[in-house]
Structures are given as structure tokens and as C-alpha cells.
C-alpha positions in Angstrom: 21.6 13.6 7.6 24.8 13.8 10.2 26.2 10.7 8.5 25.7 12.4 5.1 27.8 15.3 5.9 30.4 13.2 7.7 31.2 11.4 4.6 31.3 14.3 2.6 33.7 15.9 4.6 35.7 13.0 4.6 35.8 12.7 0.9 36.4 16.2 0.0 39.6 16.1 2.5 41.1 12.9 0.3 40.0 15.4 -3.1 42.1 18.0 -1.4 45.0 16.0 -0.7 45.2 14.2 -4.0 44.9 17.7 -5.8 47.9 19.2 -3.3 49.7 15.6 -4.1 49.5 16.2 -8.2 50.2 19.3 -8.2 53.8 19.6 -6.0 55.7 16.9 -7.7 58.9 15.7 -6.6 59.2 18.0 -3.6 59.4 15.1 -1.2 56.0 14.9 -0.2 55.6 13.0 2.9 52.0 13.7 4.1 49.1 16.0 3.9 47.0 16.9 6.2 43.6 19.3 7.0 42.2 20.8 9.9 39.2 23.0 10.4 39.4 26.5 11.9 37.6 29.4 13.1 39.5 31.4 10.7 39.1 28.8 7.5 40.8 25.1 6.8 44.6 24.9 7.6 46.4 22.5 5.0 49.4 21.0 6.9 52.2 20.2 3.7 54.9 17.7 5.0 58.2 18.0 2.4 61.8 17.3 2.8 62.2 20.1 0.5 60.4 23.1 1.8 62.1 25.6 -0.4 60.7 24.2 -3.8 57.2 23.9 -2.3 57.5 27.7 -1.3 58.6 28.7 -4.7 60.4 31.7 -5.6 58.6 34.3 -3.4 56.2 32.2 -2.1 54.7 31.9 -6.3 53.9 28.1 -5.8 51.9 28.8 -2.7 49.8 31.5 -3.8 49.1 29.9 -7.0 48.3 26.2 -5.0 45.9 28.8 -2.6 44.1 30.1 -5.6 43.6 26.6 -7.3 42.1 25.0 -3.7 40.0 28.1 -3.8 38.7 27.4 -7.3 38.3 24.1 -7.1 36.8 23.1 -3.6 35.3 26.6 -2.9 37.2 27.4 0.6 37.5 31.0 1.7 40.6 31.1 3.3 42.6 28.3 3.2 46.3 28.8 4.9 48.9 26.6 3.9 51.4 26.0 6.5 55.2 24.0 5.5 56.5 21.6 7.9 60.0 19.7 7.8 61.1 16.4 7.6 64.4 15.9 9.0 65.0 11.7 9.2 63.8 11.3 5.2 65.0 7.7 5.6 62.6 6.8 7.4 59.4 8.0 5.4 58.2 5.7 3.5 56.6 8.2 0.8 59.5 10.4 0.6 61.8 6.9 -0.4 58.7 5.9 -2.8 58.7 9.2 -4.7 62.5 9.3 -4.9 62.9 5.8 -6.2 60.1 6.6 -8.8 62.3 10.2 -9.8 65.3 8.4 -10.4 63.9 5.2 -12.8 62.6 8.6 -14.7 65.9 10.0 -14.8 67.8 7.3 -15.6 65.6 4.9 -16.9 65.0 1.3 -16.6 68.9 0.3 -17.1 70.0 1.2 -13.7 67.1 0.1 -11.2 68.8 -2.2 -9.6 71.1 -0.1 -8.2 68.3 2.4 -7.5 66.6 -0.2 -5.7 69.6 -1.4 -3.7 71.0 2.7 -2.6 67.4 3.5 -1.4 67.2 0.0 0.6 70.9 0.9 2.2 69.8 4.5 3.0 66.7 3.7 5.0 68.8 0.6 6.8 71.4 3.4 7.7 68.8 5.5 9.0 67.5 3.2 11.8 65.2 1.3 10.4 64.4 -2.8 11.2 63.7 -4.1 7.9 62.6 -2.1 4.4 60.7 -4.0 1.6 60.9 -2.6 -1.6 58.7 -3.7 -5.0 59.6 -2.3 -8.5 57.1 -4.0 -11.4 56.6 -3.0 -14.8 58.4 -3.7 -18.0 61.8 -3.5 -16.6 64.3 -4.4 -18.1 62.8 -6.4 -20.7 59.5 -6.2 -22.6 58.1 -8.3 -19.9 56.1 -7.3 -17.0 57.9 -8.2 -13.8 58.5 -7.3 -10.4 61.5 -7.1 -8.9 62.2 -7.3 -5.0 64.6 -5.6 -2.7 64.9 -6.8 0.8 66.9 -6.2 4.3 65.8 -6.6 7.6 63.0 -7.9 9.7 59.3 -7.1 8.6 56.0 -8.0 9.8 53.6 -9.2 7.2 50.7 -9.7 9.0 49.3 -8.8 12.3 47.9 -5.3 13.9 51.5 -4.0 13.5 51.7 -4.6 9.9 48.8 -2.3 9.3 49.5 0.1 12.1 53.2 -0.2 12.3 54.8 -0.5 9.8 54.6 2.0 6.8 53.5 1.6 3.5 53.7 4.2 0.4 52.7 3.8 -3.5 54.6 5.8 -6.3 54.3 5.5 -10.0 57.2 6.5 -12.4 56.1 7.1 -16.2 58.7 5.2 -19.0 59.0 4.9 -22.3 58.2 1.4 -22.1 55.2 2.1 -19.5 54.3 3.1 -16.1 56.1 1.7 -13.6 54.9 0.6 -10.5 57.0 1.2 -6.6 55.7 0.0 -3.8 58.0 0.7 -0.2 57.3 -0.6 3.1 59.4 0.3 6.2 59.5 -1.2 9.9 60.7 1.7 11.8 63.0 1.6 14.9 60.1 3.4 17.6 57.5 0.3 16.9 57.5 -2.2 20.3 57.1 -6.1 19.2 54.8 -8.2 21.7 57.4 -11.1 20.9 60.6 -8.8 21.8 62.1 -9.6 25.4 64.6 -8.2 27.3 66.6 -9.8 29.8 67.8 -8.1 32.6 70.9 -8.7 34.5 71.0 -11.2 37.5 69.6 -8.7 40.9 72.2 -7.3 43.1 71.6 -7.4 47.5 72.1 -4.2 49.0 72.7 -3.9 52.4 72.3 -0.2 54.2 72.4 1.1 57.2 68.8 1.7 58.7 68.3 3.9 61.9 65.8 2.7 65.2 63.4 4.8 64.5 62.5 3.4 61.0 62.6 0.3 62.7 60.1 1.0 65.0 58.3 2.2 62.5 58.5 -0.6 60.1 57.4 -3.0 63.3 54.5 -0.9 63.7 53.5 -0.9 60.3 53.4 -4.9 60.0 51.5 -5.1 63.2 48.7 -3.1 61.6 49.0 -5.1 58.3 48.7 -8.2 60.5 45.8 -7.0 62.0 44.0 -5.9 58.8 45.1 -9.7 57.4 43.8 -11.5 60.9 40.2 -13.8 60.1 37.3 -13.4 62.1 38.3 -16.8 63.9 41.5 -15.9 64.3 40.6 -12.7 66.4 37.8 -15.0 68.5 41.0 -17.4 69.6 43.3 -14.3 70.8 40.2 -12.9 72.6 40.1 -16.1 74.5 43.5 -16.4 75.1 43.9 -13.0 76.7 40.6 -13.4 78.5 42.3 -16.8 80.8 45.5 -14.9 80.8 43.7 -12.1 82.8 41.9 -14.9 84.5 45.7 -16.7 85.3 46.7 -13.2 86.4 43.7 -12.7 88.8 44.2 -16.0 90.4 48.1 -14.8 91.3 47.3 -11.9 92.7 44.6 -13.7 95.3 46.8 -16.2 96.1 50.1 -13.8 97.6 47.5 -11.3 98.6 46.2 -14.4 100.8 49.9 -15.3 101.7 50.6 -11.9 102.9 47.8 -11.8 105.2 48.6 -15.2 106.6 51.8 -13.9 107.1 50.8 -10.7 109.2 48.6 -12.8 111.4 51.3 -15.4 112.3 53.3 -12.1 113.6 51.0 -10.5 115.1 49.6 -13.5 117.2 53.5 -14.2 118.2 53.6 -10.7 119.6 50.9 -11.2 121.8 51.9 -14.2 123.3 55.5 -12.7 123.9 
């Protein structure tokens, strides 16, 4: 079945991305992606730190290329690197980062972890950053913490389409931690943002005959085009009795002149 083999494409390419995801830790992962090719299946690795996903002399690739050919039986899959420049604004890159420090430092200093990532990704551009750390921090307690700044949808088609979302886990001695980031970026357009222009300005320039011949001509023709059938029956009357006016002119001083030429004409024979 075609639907069959759809879904099993689909769910080896989320196998494939989890097993790249586990096993490049804390390279700034951003996103992973697959595409078929003639050739084999290109993996696309999105990192803020290309060099430690290279390795030294390229080790960490070829060993990753080996392990995806073990484990999901590709020929020749090709691993390409790509950059992220604007780290601030990736959502996945913030999680992982947030969830490598709490490691590092432990459960003592989160709140200040929470607010430097939540002023980075504000100075980066952003409109508004949520931030959700919850676990046993500080206390035995479970709790979760929120950091906040900005505008953010909740709800709506931007909130799942818009606005980006990212899950990281950080592993404590008093348990796993949970971080959660969402982050409106500056490139979304709101249906409920207006902008209001400035009040319109009347130019006045200098336009030649010709175009204004032209112009005249032009709106004639439009006024035709706009003109009812009724419309065109009452201007076809109208001409039709002036031509019937003009005839009636013309036979009255052709009349007038003939009158005229016999009055003189009779005079000069009586003379």
C-alpha cells in the first residue's frame, strides 16, 4: 500500500533525526533535516558550532556516517554542515544552552540562567520570549519557574505556525529537569498590526498638450464603454433631429437665395 510506505518513510526520517540529535550533544543543534537523492539521502545538520560537529578531521562525521549506515541501512548517506548566524533567535539552540548551563552550574544559579538567555534573545530582535524551567529546583519540590518579556501569541494559527517552540532536558543530581522556550520572532506579520501612514501630499506638475489630448481621448472611450443601451438610443435621437434641424436650414436660405436671383433678374428686364 502507497499510504503504508508513506508512513514508513515518515517515521524512519524522525528515527534519523532523533539518533543525529542524541548523538551530537551540545553542539547547538538547531534542526535536522533529510532529503532523498539520486545519489543516496542527504542529512542537512543545522549547528551554531560547526567545528565540533566536524570533529577533529572530520572523526565525528565519519563515525555519525557509519552509525546511520548500521542502524537504518542507507548506502550513502552525505552529511552536509550548515550555519546559524542569529543563535538568538533559535529557539532550540536557546533550549539546549539553557539546559548546558543548569548542568554546569547546577540548580543554585537558574535564575540568572533563565533571565541572561531571556535578555539575549530580546537583544536579538525578538517580540516576546517565554521561557519554562520545572523540576526540583531549588528545593526538593517540583516546580516550574517562568521567565517572561515581550509580546507572545498563545493561541491562534500564529502560535503554532509562528511562533517557535523547542523542548530540552538537563539531567541533576536532584532529577531531570525540564526547559521549555518559546520565541516570537521579529519576520512574523500580525493580522491585528496597523500602520498609519502619513496625511497624502498634492502634487502639481507640469503636463504637456499632447498627453492632454490623449487623456481626453481616453475618457471618451471609457464613457462610451460605460454608456447603457438607453442611453445610446436617446443620443441616436438627438443627433437624428439635429441633422433633421440642419436640413430644414439649408432649404430654407437655399429658397432665399433663389428668391433673391429672381427678384434681380426680373428687375433687369423691365429696366
Amino acid at each position: 500500500m502507497i499510504e503504508r510506505k508513506f508512513v514508513a518513510d515518515n517515521i524512519k526520517e524522525f528515527q534519523i533525526k532523533e539518533f543525529v540529535k542524541q548523538n551530537l550533544g551540545r553542539v547547538g543543534l538547531s534542526d535536522v533535516k533529510v532529503q532523498k537523492t539520486p545519489l543516496g539521502e542527504k542529512i542537512i545538520i543545522s549547528a551554531s558550532r560547526p567545528g565540533l560537529v566536524v570533529g577533529r578531521a572530520g572523526a565525528n562525521i565519519t563515525k555519525l556516517t557509519n552509525d546511520l549506515k548500521k542502524e537504518f541501512k542507507l548506502e550513502n548517506p552525505q552529511i552536509e554542515i550548515e550555519e546559524v548566524k542569529e543563535t538568538g533567535l533559535d529557539a532550540n539552540i536557546i533550549a539546549e544552552l539553557i539546559a548546558g548551563s543548569l548542568e554546569r552550574y547546577g540548580s543554585t544559579r537558574f535564575k540568572g540562567i533563565g533571565h541572561k538567555a531571556m535578555s539575549d534573545v530580546m537583544g536579538a530582535g525578538a517580540i516576546g520570549v517565554e521561557i519554562l524551567i520545572s523540576g526540583k529546583i531549588p528545593s526538593s519540590r517540583s516546580k516550574t519557574w517562568r521567565f517572561y518579556k515581550g509580546y507572545l501569541k498563545k493561541c491562534g494559527d500564529i502560535s503554532i505556525v509562528g511562533v517557535q517552540k523547542a523542548y530540552s532536558i538537563a539531567k541533576l543530581k536532584t532529577g531531570v529537569v525540564g526547559v521549555k522556550v518559546s520565541i516570537m520572532p521579529q519576520t512574523i506579520k500580525l493580522p491585528d498590526k496597523i500602520k498609519l501612514t502619513s496625511e497624502l501630499q498634492e502634487v502639481i506638475e507640469e503636463v504637456s498638450e499632447d498627453e492632454v489630448d490623449e487623456v481626453d481621448e481616453v475618457d471618451e472611450v471609457e464613457e462610451e464603454k460605460l454608456k447603457t443601451p438607453d442611453e445610446e438610443e436617446v443620443e441616436e435621437k438627438t443627433k437624428k433631429q439635429k441633422e433633421k434641424k440642419k436640413e430644414k436650414k439649408l432649404k430654407k436660405e437655399t429658397k432665399k437665395k433663389e428668391t433673391k436671383t429672381k427678384e434681380t433678374t426680373t428687375k433687369n428686364a423691365k429696366k
